[in-house]
Residue, then its C-alpha position, 0 to 999 in steps of 0.5 A: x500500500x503506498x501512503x504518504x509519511x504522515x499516515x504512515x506515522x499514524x499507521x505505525x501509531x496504530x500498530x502499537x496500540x497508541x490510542x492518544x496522543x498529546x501536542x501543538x502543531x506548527x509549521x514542519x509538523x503541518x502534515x501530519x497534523x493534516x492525517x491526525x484530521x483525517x484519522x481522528x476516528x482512530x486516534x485521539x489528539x489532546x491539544x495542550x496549552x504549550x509544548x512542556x504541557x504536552x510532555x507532562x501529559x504523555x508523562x502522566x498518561x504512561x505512568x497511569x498505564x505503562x504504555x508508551x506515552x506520546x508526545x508531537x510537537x514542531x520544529x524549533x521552539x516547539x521542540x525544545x520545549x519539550x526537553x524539560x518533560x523528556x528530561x522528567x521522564x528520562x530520570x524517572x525511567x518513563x516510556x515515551x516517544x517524542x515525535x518532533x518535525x524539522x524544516x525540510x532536508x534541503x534546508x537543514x544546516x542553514x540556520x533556516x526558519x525554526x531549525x534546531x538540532x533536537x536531536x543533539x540537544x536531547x542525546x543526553x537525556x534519551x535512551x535514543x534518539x533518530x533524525x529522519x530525512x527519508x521516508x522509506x525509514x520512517x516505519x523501522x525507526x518508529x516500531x524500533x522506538x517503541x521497543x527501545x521505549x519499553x525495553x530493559x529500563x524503560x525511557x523517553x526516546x525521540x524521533x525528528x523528522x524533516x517535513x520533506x519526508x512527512x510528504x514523500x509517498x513510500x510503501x506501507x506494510x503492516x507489522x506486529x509489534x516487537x515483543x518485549x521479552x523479560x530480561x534475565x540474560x545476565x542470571x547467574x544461579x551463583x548470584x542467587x544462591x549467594x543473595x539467598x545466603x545473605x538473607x538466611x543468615x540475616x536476623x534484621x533483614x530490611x527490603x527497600x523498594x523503588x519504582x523497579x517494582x512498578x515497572x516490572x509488575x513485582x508486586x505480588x513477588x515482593x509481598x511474598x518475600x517480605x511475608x516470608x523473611x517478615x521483612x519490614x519494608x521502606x519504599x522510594x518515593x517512585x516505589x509508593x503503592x508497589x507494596x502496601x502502604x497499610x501493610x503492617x511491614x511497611x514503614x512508608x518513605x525513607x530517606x531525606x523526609x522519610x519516617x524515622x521508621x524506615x531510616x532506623x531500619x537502614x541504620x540497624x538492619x544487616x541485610x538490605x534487600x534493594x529493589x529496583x532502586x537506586x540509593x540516590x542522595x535523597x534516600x541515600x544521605x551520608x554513604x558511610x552512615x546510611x547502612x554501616x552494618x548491612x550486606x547490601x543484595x541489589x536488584x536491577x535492571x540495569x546493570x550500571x545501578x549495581x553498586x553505583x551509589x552503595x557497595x553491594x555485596x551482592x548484585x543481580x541483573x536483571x528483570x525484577x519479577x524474574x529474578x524475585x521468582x528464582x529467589x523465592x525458593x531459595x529462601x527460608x522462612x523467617x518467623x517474627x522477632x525480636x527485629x519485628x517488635x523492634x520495629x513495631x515500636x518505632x512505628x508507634x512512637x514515630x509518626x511523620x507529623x501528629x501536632x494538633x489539627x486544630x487549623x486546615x493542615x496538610x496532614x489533615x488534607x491528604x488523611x480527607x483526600x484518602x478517606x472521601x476516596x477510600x484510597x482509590x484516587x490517583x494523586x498527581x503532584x507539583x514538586x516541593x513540600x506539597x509532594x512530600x506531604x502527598x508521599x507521607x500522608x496519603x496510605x498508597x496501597x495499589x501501584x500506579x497511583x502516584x504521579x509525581x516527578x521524583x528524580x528531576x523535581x520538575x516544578x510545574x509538571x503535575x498539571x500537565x501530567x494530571x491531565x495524561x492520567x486522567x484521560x488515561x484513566x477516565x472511570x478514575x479521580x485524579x486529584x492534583x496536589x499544587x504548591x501556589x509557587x509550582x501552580x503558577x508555572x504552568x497555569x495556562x493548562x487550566x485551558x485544557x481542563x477547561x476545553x476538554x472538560x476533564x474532571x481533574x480536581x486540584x488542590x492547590x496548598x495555598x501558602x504564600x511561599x515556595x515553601x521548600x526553599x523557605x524551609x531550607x532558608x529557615x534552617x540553614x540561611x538563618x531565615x533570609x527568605x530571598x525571593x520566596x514570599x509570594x504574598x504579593x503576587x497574582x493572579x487570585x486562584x478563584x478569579x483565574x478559574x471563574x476566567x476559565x470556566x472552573x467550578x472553584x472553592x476556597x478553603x481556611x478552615x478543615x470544614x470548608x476543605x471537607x465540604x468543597x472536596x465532598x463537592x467536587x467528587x460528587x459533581x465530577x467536574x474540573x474543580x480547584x480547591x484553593x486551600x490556605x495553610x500556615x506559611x511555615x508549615x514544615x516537612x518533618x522529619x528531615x535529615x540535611x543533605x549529606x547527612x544520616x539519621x542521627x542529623x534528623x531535624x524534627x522541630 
């Protein structure tokens, strides 16, 4: 069948089951956009209010499902507003395909109107990337994008392609997808007898979970064990809903603003089972100190993260699910202890934050949010305390719950991404956590909201500050609050809905938020929440950079 290379591209979509795509059109990409017009009973386009929006909601929407996002932009402009959402999912490990037009190959290396070398840009932050100037490799390098995207550990791949080739007539045949195959290649049985050693002569085994598990669907693997070894279990941010979060062995986040739990865990532990995390600085603090008298077992993927941050004892490459398959029998049962009580009696006393909710508190927020939703919601966040009270407060017990940018702390990206898990998710609430400092970034995809009617509610912790970097100013600039206070700027959060047509509430005490909430998941409609709390509240506990457990910060 001969096709144009715009339907071919819609074609190629189809083939791997790409339902939606996010974007904005422009000059190079005007062909396309012409056969996403004549295809639009086939694939949906979401247009967003700007490029990065659009690379949020391809974000968004993968971490809903787990199939590849995608995202289209044009040449120049277009296309390096994309890098802060590829950059997101790339240290995020999100898969994505970014599809970028480029002026005509006639005029590429001519400083022409909007060219840009996407291609060189984003290298670093790709597992790969293609520039297209013939049409006839169109076809390959779309399906061949798609297996990379999901392959091994997952990430963004880009694909620029010059306008010329989007017009050149080539021949279609229709091919079945490449089957993604489990990735245990680099198993030794060596490597698990000797990791099932550690864990049998182990008495405190802890297991520290991150978003591996969720990648690789080992959630039932990983309950498994840690019921077996009754090992308490810590999780990443990019792990929360992997293993329950009501589950009497989980101890909830570690690290940075982890619950003292989970950190006394890593210090006392000797064996820490890692899986499919990788000990970054904000879980991680002090190497030397973080966990001195433990035989560290890592599990991964990849195998650059193996001993990449923390010695390890024994490393494991490979597919999660695979290889927690081939421990299992391996290991023996490990009747409750001693360590248990332990650890049962730091969960008691240690709570991340119980002073008394006699205002509107974050506490109180996201305990209402997860009690109106029986726990069900999706919950997107900006990036700063907001994020952390969304990780600390809110119990995840089922995985792919929580959107969040974990390793690039992208301010403004839960807007956008909200808007790609949601319509991802339809028969689901997705529910926004905002700081007004994030909100403000990337407000304008209220207009998206707005026009396609997505029943996304945000809530927006309203504290007049950029919270975070107030409260490192606070504790280590001795409170010079250098270009945080936001009292003073605009716009009105409810004013700015009304504009856009936003069913909107404002909320000072814990009976109005209560009341708007209930409203709002009843109504089903796009709603803000704008809820006003202290400017110095604070995310505690808190261990400064580089530091250990002993450094905690708790008032």
């Amino acid at each position: 069948m001969k096709i144009n290379g715009s339907q071919l591209i819609i074609e190629c979509l189809l083939e791997q089951g790409v339902d939606t795509i996010f974007g904005y059109p422009g000059g190079a990409v005007l062909n396309i956009y012409d056969a996403l017009y004549k295809n639009s009973d086939r694939i949906t386009h979401i247009l967003t209010a700007h490029e990065q929006g659009a690379a949020h909601a391809a974000d968004g929407y993968a971490r809903a499902t787990g199939k590849v996002g995608v995202v289209l932009a044009t040449s120049g402009p277009g296309a390096t507003n994309l890098v802060t959402g590829i950059a997101t999912a790339y240290m995020d490990s999100i898969p994505m395909v970014a599809i970028t037009g480029n002026v005509g190959a006639s005029l590429i290396g001519k400083d022409s109107f909007q060219e840009v070398d996407i291609t060189g840009i984003t290298m670093p932050i790709t597992k790969h990337n293609y520039f297209v100037t013939d049409a006839n490799e169109l076809a390959d390098v779309i399906r061949e994008a798609f297996f990379i995207a999901q392959d091994g550990r997952p990430g963004p791949v880009l694909i620029d392609i010059t306008k010329n080739a989007t017009a050149q007539n080539v021949e279609y045949n229709k091919k079945d997808p490449k089957k993604i195959t489990k990735q245990t290649h680099n198993f030794k049985d060596s490597s698990f007898e000797n990791a099932a050693l550690i864990i049998n002569e182990s008495k405190k085994p802890f297991i520290y979970m991150g978003g591996g598990v969720i990648i690789s669907k080992a959630y039932a693997e990983l309950k498994e064990l840690a019921e077996k070894i009754n090992a308490p279990v810590a999780s990443s941010m990019m792990g929360l809903g992997a293993f329950p979060g009501s589950h009497e062995l989980a101890t909830g986040l570690i690290g940075m603003h982890g619950n003292l739990t989970s950190n006394f865990c890593a210090r006392d532990c000797d064996c820490l089972i890692a899986l499919g995390a990788r000990f970054s600085d904000r879980v991680a603090g002090d190497i030397e100190r973080f966990c001195p008298n433990a035989r560290v077992i890592q599990i991964d993927v990849d195998a650059a993260e193996i001993g990449k941050n923390v010695p390890v004892h024994q490393g494991i490459i490979g597919d999660l699910k695979e290889a927690l398959t081939k421990l299992m029998p391996l290991v023996n049962s490990r009747a409750k202890d001693e360590w248990n009580e332990t650890v049962a009696e730091w969960k008691g006393k240690y709570k991340y934050d119980y002073r008394p909710l006699d205002k509107l508190r974050p506490r109180y927020i996201m305990e209402e949010i997860y009690r109106l939703t029986d726990g069900k919601a999706i919950i997107a966040t900006e990036v700063g305390q907001h994020q952390l009270w969304a990780s600390q407060f809110y119990k995840y017990d089922y995985p792919r719950k929580l959107i969040t940018s974990g390793g690039l702390g992208t301010m403004g990206y839960g807007l956008g991404a909200s808007i790609g898990a949601q319509i991802a998710k339809p028969e689901e609430q997705v529910v926004l956590i905002a700081g007004d400092g994030c909100f403000r970034m990337n407000l304008v995809e209220l207009g998206t909201i707005a026009a396609y009617q997505v029943p996304v509610i945000v809530i927006i912790f309203n504290n007049q500050t950029l919270g975070m970097v107030r409260q490192w100013q606070t504790n280590f600039y001795d409170k010079r609050y250098s270009q945080t206070t936001l009292s003073e700027r605009k716009p009105d959060f409810n004013m700015l809905a009304d504009a856009f047509g936003i069913q909107n509430f404002k909320a000072a005490t814990k009976e109005e938020f209560s009341d708007a909430l209930d409203k709002a998941l009843k109504s089903r409609k796009p709603t803000i929440i704008n809820s006003l709390i202290d400017i110095d509240e604070k995310v505690l506990p808190m261990i400064p950079a580089g530091k250990s457990v002993e450094d905690t910060i708790l008032e």
